[in-house]
FIDOMAR-813716 format. One record per residue (C-alpha): x, y, z; residue in one letter; residue number from 1; chain. Coordinates in nm, 2 decimals. Each point is the difference from the previous one (the first is absolute). Layout:
      c1      c2      c3  code  pos  unit
       X       Y       Z     a  NUM     A
...
***
This chain:
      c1      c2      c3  code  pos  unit
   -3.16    0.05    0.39     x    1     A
    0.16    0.20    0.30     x    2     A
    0.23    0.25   -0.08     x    3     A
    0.37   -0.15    0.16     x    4     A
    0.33    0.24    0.04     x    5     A
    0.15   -0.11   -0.27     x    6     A
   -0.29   -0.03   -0.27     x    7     A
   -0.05    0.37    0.12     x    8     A
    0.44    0.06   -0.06     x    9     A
   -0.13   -0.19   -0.37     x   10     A
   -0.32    0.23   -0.05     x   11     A
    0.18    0.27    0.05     x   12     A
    0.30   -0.13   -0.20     x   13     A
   -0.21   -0.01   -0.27     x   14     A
   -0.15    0.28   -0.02     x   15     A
    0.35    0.19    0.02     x   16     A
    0.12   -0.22   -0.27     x   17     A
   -0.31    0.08   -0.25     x   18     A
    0.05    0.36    0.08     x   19     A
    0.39    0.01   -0.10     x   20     A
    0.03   -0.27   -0.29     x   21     A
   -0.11    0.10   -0.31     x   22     A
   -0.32   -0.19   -0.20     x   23     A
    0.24   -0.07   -0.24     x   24     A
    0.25   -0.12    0.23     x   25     A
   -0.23   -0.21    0.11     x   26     A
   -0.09   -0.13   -0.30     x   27     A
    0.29   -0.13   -0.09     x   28     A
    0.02   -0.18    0.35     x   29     A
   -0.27   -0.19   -0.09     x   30     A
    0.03   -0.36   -0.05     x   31     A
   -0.28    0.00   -0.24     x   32     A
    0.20    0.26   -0.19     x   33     A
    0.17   -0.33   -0.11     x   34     A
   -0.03   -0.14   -0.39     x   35     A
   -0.09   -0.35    0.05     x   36     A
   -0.01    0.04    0.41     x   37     A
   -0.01   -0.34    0.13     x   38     A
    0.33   -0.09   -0.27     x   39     A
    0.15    0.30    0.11     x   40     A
   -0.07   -0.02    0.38     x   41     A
    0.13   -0.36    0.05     x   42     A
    0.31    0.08   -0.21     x   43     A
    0.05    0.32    0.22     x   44     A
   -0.06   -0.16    0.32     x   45     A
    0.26   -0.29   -0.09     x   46     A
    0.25    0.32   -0.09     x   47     A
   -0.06    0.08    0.37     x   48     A
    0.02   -0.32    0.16     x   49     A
    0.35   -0.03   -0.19     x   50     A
    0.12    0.33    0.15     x   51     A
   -0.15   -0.12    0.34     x   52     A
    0.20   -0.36    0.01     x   53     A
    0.33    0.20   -0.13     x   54     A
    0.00    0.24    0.29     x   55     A
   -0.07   -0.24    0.27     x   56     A
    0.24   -0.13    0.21     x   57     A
    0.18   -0.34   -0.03     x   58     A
   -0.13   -0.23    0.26     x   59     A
    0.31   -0.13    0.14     x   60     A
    0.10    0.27    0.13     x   61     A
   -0.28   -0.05    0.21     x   62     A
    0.13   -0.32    0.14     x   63     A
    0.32    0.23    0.11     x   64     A
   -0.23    0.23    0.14     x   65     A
   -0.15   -0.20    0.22     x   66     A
    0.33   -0.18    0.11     x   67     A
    0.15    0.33    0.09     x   68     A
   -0.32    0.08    0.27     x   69     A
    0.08   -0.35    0.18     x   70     A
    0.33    0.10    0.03     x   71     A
   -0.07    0.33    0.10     x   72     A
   -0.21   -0.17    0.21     x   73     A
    0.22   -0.21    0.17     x   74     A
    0.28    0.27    0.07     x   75     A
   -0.24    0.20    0.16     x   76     A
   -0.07   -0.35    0.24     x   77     A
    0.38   -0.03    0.04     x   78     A
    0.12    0.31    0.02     x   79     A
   -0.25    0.16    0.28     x   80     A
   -0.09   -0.34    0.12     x   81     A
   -0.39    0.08   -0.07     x   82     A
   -0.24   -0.30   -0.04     x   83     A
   -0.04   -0.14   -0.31     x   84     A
   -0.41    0.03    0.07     x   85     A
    0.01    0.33    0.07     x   86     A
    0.13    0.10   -0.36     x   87     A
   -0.22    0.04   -0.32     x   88     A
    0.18    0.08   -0.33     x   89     A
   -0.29    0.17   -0.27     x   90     A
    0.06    0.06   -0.34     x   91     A
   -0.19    0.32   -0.09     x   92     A
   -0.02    0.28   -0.23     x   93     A
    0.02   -0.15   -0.39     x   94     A
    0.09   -0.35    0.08     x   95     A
   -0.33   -0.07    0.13     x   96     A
   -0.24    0.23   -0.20     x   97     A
    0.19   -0.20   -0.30     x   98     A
    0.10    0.33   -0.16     x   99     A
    0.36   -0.02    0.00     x  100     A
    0.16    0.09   -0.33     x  101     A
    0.37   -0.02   -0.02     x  102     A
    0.19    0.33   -0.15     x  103     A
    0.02    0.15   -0.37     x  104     A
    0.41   -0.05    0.07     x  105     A
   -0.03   -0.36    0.20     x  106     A
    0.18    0.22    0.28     x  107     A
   -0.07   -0.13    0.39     x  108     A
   -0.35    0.06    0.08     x  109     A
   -0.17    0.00    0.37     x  110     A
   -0.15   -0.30    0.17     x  111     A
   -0.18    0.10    0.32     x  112     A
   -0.05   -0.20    0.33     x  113     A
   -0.15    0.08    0.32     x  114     A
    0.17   -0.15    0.31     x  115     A
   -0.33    0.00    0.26     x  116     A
    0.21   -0.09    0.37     x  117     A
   -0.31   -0.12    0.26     x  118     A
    0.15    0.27    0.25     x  119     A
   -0.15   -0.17    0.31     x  120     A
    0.24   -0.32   -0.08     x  121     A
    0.34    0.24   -0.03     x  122     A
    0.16    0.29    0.20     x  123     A
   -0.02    0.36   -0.17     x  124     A
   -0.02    0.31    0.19     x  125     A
   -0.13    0.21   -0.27     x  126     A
   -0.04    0.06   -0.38     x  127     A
    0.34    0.13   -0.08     x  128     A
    0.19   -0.31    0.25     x  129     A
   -0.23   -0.27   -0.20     x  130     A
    0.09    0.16   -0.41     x  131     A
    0.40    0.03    0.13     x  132     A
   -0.04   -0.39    0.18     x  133     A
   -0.11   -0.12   -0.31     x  134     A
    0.24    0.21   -0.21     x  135     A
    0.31   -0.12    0.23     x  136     A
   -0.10   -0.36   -0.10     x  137     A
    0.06    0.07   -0.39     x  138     A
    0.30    0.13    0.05     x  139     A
    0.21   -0.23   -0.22     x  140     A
   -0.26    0.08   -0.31     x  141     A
    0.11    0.40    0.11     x  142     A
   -0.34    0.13   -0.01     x  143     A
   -0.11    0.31   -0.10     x  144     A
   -0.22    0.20    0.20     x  145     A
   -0.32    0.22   -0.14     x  146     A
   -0.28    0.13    0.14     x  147     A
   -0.22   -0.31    0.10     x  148     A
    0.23   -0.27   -0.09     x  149     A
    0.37   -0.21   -0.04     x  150     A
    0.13    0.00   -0.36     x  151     A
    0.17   -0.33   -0.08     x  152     A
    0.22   -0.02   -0.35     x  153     A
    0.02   -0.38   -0.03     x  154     A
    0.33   -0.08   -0.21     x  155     A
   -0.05   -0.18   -0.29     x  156     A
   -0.41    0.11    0.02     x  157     A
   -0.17    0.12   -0.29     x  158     A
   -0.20    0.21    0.30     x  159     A
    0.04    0.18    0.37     x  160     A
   -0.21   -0.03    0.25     x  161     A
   -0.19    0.25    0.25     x  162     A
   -0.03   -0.16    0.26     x  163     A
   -0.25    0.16    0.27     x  164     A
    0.00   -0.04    0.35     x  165     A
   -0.37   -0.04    0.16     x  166     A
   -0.25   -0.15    0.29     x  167     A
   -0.36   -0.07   -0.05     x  168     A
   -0.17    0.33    0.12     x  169     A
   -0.17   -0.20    0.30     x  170     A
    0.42   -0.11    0.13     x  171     A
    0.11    0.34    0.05     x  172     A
    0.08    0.09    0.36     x  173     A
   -0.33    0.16    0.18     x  174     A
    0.18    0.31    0.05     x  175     A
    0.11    0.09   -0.35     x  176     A
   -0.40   -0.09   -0.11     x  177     A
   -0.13    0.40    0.04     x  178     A
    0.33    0.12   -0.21     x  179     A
   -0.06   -0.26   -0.34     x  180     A
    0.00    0.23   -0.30     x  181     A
   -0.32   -0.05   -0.21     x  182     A
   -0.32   -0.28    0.11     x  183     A
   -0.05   -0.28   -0.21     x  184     A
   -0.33    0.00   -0.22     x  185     A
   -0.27   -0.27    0.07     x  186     A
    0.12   -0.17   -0.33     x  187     A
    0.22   -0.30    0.07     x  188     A
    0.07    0.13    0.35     x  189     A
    0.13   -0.29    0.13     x  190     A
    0.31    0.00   -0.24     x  191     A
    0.10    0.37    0.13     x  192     A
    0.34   -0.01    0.16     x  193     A
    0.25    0.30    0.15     x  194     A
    0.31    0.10   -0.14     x  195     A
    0.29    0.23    0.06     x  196     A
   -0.03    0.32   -0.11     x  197     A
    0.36    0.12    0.02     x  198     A
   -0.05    0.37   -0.03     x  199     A
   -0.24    0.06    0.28     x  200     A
    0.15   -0.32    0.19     x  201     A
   -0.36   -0.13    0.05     x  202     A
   -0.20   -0.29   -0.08     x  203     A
   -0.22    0.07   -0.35     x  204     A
   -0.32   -0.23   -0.13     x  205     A
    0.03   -0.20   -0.28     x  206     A
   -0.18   -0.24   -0.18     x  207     A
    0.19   -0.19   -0.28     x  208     A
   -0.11   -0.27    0.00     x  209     A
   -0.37    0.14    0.00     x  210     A
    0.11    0.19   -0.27     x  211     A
    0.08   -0.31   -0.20     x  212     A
   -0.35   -0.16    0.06     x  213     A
   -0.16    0.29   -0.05     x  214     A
    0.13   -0.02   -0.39     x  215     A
   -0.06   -0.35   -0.03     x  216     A
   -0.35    0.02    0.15     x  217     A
   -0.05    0.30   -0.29     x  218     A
    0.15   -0.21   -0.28     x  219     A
   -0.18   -0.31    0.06     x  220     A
   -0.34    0.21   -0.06     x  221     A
   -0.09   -0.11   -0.37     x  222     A
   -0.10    0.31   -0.19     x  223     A
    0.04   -0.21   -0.36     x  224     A
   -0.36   -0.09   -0.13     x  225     A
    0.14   -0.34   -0.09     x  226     A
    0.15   -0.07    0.35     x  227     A
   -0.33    0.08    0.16     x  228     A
   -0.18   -0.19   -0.26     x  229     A
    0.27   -0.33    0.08     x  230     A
   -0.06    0.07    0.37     x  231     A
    0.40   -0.01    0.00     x  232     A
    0.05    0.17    0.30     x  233     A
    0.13   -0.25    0.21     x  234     A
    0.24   -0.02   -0.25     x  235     A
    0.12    0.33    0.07     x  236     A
   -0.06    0.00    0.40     x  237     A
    0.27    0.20    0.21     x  238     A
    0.31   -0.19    0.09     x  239     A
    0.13   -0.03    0.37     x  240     A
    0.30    0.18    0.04     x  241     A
    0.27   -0.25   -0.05     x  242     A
    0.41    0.01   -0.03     x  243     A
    0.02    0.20   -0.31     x  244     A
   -0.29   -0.09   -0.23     x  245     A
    0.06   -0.10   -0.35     x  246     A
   -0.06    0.27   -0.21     x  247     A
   -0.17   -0.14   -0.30     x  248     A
   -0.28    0.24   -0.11     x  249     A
   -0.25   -0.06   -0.27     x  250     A
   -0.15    0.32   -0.17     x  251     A
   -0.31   -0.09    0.13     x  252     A
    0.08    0.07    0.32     x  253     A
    0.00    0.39   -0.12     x  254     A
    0.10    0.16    0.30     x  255     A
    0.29   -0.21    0.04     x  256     A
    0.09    0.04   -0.40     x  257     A
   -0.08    0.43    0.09     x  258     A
    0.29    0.07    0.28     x  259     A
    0.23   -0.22   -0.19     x  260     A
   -0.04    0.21   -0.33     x  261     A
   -0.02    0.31    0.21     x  262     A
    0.34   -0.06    0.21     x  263     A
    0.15   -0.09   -0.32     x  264     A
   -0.10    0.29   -0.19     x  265     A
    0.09    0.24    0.25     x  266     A
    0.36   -0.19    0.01     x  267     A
    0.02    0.08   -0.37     x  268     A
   -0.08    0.37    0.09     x  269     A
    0.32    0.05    0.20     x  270     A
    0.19   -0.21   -0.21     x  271     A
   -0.07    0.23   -0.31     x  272     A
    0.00    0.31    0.24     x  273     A
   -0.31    0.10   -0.05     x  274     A
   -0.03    0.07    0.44     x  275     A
    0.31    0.00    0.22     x  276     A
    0.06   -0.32    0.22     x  277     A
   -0.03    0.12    0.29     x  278     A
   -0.34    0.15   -0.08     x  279     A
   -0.18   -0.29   -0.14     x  280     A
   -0.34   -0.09    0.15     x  281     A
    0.07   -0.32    0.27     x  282     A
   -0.18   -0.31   -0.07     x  283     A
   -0.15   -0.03    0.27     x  284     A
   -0.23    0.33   -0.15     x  285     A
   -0.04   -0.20   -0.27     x  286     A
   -0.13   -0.32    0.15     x  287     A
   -0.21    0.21    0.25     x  288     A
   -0.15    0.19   -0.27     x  289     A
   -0.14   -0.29   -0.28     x  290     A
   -0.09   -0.19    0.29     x  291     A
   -0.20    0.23    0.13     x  292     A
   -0.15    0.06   -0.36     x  293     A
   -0.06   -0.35   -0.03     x  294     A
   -0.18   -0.01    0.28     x  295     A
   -0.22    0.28    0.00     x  296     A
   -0.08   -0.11   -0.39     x  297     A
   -0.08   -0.36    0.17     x  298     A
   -0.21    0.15    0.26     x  299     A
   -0.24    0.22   -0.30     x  300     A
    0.00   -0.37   -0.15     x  301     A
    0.24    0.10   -0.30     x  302     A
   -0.01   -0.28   -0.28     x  303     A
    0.20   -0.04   -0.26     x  304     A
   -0.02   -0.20   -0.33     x  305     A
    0.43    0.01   -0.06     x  306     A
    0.31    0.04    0.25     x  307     A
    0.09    0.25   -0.24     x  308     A
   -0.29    0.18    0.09     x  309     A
    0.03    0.04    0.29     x  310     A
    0.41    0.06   -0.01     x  311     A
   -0.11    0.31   -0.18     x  312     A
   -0.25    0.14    0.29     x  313     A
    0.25   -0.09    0.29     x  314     A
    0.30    0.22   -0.21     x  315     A
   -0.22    0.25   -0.07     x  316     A
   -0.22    0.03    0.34     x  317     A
    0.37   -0.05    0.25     x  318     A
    0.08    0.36   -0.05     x  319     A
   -0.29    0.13    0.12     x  320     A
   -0.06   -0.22    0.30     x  321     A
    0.23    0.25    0.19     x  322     A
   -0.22    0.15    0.27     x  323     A
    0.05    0.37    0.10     x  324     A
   -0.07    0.05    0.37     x  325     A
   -0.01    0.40    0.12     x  326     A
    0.35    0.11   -0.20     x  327     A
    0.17   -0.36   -0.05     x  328     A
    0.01   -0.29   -0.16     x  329     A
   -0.09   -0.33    0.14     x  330     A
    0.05   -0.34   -0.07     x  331     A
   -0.11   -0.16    0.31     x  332     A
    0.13   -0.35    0.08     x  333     A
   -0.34   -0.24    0.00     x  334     A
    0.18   -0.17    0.35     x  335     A
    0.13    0.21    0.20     x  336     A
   -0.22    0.32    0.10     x  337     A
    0.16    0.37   -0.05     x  338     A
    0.30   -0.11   -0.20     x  339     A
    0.05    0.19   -0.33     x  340     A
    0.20   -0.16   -0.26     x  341     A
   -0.03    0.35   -0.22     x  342     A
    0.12    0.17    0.35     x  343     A
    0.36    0.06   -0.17     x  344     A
   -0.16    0.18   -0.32     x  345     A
   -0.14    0.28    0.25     x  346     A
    0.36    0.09    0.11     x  347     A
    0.17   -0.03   -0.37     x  348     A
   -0.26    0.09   -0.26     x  349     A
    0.27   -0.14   -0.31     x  350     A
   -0.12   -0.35    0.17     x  351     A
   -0.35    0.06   -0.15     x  352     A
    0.14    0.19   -0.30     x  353     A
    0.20   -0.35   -0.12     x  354     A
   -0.35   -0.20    0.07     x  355     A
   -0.19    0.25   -0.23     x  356     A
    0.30   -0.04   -0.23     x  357     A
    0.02   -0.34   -0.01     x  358     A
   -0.40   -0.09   -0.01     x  359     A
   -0.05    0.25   -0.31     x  360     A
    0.32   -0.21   -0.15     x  361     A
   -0.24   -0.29    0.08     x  362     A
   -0.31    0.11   -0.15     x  363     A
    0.18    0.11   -0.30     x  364     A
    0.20   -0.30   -0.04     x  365     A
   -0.32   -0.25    0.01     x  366     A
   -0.20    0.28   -0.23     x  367     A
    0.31   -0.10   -0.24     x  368     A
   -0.05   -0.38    0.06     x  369     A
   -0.38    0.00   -0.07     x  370     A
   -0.02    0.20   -0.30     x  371     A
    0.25   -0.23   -0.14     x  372     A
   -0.19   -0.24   -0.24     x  373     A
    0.30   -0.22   -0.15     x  374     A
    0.04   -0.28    0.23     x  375     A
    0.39   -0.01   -0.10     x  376     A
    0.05    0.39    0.07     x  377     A
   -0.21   -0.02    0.28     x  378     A
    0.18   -0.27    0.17     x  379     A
    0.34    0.21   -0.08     x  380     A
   -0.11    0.27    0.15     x  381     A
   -0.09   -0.19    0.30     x  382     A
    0.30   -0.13    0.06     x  383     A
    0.17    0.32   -0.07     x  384     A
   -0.24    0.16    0.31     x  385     A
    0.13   -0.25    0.25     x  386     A
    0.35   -0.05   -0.11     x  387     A
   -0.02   -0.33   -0.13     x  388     A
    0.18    0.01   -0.30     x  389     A
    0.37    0.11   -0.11     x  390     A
    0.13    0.26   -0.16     x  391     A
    0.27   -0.03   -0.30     x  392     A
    0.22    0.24    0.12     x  393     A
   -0.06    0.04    0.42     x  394     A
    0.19    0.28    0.15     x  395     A
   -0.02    0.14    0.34     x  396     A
   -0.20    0.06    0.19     x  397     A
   -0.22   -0.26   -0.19     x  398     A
    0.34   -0.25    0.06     x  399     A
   -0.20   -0.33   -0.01     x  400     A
   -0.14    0.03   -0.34     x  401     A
   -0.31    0.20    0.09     x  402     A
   -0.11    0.25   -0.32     x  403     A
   -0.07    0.30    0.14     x  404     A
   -0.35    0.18   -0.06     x  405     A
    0.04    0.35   -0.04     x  406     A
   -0.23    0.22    0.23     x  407     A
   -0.29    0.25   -0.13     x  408     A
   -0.03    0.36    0.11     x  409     A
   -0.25   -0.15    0.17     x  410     A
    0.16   -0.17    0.25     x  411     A
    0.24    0.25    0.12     x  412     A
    0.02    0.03    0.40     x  413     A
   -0.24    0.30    0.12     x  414     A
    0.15    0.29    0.13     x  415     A
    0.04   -0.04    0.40     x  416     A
   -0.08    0.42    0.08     x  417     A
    0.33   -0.07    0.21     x  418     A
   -0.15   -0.28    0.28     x  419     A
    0.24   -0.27    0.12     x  420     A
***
């Protein structure tokens, strides 16, 4: 079998992971370091599909979701008088990988939509005149502008949305075509659009909605013995991209179950102040990295007997799928050639510092769950790991009921040697 880029990210992985985790560590990993495995492993999986279903979000607000982009959509048609063919309203980001989790506190959490405006159908001048256009038209919402996008606070929503402004890479004027920012990769190619980067005032590739497939594609590759053995896999083909999926997820779609449980425990890291807010590792590193672990384990023909199983190797392999190119780290973006998504961590070392933080938290935590043999304390400790269960006596900062878990030495934040 030919060697791929990512089953060479996974070889490597591997072999980085072998030469830092202990034999004993490893040990205890091990499913078959379960009594009574197959008893064990079926309760333990139905532990995680319980934590899975409690962290997803409810599916009307979904329904909301999707009424708020038609009438986004329609006060962009009113308000610039732009033709209602020439608009294209994309969910993207968690609402169509289906790993959206809603937040340890229930607070507002981000929905994000791409607006993609056939530019040969409207009349913009230039990057910054089309992002202010489609700003102006949201006025009543007062949006918020960022670096990319329009946030809108819906009242009474139980989420905001970024909303980002965009063109399919092939509508952009013929004279902004040799300034673009970035090329987009041969891999779903024909999704790549152009948006605003507000900074530089130019137009930027990107791919969301490639992005998207590119995780459903990966997730509908069975690496279960028993799916290949079914010949389920239609039953797990990639879904079109549609108005905000439903986000039911089985555990045997692993790397589905995997950036769920990741985003959540990484939530739970902030919330208990193990790494600062405004250092935690972004999801979309997350996604990016067990996908590309997934893949690269699919591409050496990777099979596993439990979703457990392989759970385990995609925790403990997505630390080390972080590339090093020349002095920086790189975490390239599968659609859109050039672009970093680790770019940020080269500037502010901290930003890597919390990742290392919170993925030893990580490997510790699960070291704890799996050398847990009592199915009652096991489950406990489960749902004390992801914040699904209450404290007697909550105080803040843990004000919703969350029992805090007091850190190890082990986890303290690494000395920064004085880098921003």
């Amino acid at each position: 079998m030919a060697e791929t880029q990512y089953s060479y990210l996974v070889s490597e992985a591997i072999n980085r992971r072998d030469a830092q985790i202990s034999k004993t560590l490893r040990k205890s990993l091990s499913i078959e370091n379960f009594h009574d495995s197959s008893h064990q492993l079926e309760a333990l999986a139905h532990d995680i599909q319980l934590v899975n279903d409690h962290i997803k979000v409810d599916s009307r607000i979904f329904d909301e979701a999707s009424s708020d982009y038609e009438g986004i959509a329609s006060k962009l048609v009113e308000k610039l008088h732009w033709p209602n063919e020439s608009i294209r309203i994309i969910p993207q980001g968690s609402a169509t990988t289906k790993t959206l989790i809603r937040s340890p506190d229930n607070s507002k959490f981000d929905i994000d939509a791409v607006c993609s405006v056939d530019l040969t159908m409207v009349e913009v001048s230039d990057p910054m005149d089309f992002y202010e256009k489609v700003g102006s038209a949201l006025e009543e919402w007062e949006p918020e502008p960022k670096k990319r996008c329009w946030k809108i606070d819906f009242q009474g929503r139980r989420y905001y949305i970024e909303f980002t402004p965009s063109t399919p890479l092939d509508k952009i004027p013929q004279s902004a075509t040799g300034q673009i920012t970035f090329s987009p990769s041969n891999r779903y190619r024909e999704k790549a659009l152009a948006v605003v980067d507000t900074p530089s005032k130019q137009w930027k590739t990107s791919n969301p909605e490639g992005f998207s497939s590119w995780v459903s594609d990966q997730s509908s590759r069975p690496l279960l013995q028993w799916l290949l053995e079914k010949s389920m896999r239609d039953s797990y083909s990639a879904e079109s991209v549609t108005p905000v999926p439903a986000q039911d997820v089985e555990i045997s779609d692993t790397l589905r179950v995997a950036i769920r449980l990741l985003k959540r425990h990484r939530d739970m890291a902030v919330r208990r102040n193990f790494i600062e807010p405004d250092l935690k590792p972004i999801s979309i590193i997350i996604v990016t990295l067990l996908t590309q672990c997934y893949e690269g384990l699919a591409d050496k023909g990777a099979v596993y007997t439990h979703p457990i199983e392989l759970l385990i190797d995609l925790v403990e392999l997505m630390p080390y799928m972080v590339e090093r190119r020349g002095n920086e780290y790189w975490i390239a973006n599968p659609t859109v050639e050039g672009e970093n998504f680790a770019e940020e961590w080269n500037d502010n070392i901290k930003l890597k510092h919390s990742f290392d933080t919170w993925t030893n938290l990580l490997l510790e935590d699960l070291t704890e769950i799996m050398a847990t043999t009592d199915k009652d304390s096991r489950r406990q400790t489960i749902k004390e790991v992801f914040g699904c269960t209450a404290a007697q006596s909550p105080t803040p900062p843990y004000g919703s009921g969350l029992a805090p878990k007091k850190p190890s030495q082990h986890h303290k934040a690494p000395p920064t040697k004085g880098l921003a």
